[in-house]
C-alpha positions, 0 to 999 in steps of 0.5 A: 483535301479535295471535298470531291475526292472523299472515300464514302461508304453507302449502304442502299436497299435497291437491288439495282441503283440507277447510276444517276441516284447514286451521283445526286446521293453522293453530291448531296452528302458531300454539301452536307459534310462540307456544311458540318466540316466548317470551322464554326461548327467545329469549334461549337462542338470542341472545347479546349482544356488547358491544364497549365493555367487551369482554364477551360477554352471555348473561344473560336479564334484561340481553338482555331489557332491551338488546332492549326498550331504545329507546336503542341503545347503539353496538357493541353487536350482537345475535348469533344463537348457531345 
């Protein structure tokens, strides 16, 4: 997915927005989202909860490859740590 071409909702208070505000709000919250997207940060915040062999996972590089994965292993689920 292009990080440019995201559907992005902002609510302002301005009764008339300058078009110029809007494009540096808009170009600040994408840096932003893309800061947070990443994968490190992704993996911070997820564990993995493998319920075959009774194992809770939060090694980046295995969480990596269970999320890129194309083949979904039963009981399995991805658990969000927040």
């Amino acid at each position: 997915m292009n990080r440019q071409n995201r559907d992005l909702i902002i609510l302002r208070k301005d009764a008339l927005p300058n078009q110029q505000t809007i494009d540096q709000e808009v170009a600040s919250l994408n840096s932003l989202l893309q800061a947070v997207e990443s994968s490190p940060h992704f993996c911070d915040s997820f564990e993995l909860i493998d319920l075959n062999k009774f194992k809770v996972i939060k090694k980046t590089h295995i969480l990596s490859l269970a999320v890129k994965s194309n083949k979904k292993k039963p009981f399995e689920f991805l658990i969000n740590c927040n």
